[in-house]
C-alpha positions as CSV (number, residue, x, y, z in Angstrom):
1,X,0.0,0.0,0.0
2,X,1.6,3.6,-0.7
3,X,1.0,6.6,0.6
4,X,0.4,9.7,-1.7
5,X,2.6,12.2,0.8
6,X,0.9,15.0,-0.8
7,X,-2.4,14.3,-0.6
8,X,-1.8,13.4,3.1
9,X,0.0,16.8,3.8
10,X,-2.9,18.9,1.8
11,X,-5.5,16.8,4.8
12,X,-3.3,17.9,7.3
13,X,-3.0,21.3,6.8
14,X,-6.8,21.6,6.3
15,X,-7.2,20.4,9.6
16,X,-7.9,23.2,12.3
17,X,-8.0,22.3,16.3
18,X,-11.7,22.1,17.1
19,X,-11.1,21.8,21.0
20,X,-12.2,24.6,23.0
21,X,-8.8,24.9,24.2
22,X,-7.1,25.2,20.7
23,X,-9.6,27.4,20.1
24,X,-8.8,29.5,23.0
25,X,-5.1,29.6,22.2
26,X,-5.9,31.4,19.1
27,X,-7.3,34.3,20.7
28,X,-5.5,34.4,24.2
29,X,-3.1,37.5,23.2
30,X,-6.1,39.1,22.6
31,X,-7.4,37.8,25.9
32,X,-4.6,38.3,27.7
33,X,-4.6,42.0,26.7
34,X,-8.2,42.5,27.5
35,X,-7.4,41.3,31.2
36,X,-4.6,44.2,31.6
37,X,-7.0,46.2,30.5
38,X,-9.0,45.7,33.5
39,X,-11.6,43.1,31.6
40,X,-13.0,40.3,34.5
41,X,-12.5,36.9,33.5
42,X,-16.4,36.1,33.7
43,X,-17.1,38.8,31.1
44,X,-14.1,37.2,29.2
45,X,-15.9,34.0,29.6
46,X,-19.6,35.4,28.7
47,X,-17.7,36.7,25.1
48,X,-16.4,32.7,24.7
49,X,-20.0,32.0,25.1
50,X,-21.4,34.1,22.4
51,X,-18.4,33.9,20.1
52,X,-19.2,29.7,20.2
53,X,-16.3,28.7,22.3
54,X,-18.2,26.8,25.5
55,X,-15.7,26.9,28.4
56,X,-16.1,27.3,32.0
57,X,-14.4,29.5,34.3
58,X,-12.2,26.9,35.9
59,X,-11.1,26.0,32.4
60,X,-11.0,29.3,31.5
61,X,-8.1,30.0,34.0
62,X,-5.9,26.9,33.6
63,X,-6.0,27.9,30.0
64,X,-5.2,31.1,30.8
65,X,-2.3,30.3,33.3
66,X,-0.9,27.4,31.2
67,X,-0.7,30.1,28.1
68,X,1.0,33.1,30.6
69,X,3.5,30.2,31.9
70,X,4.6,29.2,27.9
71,X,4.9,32.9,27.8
72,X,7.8,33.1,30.5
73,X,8.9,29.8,29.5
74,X,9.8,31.3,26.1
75,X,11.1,34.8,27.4
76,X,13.5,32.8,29.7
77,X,12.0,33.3,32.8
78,X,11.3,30.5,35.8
79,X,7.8,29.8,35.8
């Protein structure tokens, strides 16, 4: 059986994440901005909701910290 490797890469990179957390890492600078702008994370959450992205606050805010600690992570800082 062979493998057409094109065909198989043109799949792939039609693919997009279709988790709620990939699709919160698409729009967590934005996020993350909003929030030092003085935005509360249940209004944050609220948006999700009406934007189609169903999370709850708890998973909200592991999302949220595990994005802020790949952030240090890649500036060099301890997390």
């Amino acid at each position: 059986m062979s493998v057409n490797a094109d065909k198989l890469k043109t799949a792939i990179s039609k693919l997009t994440g279709s988790t709620a957390a990939a699709k919160l890492r698409q729009v967590m600078p934005e996020i993350d901005e909003k929030i030092e702008q003085g935005v509360r994370h249940e209004e944050i959450v609220a948006a999700l909701h009406e934007g189609g992205i169903e999370v709850n606050l708890e998973i909200f805010r592991k999302n949220l910290y595990r994005y802020r600690a790949k952030l240090r992570t890649a500036a060099g800082k301890p997390v």
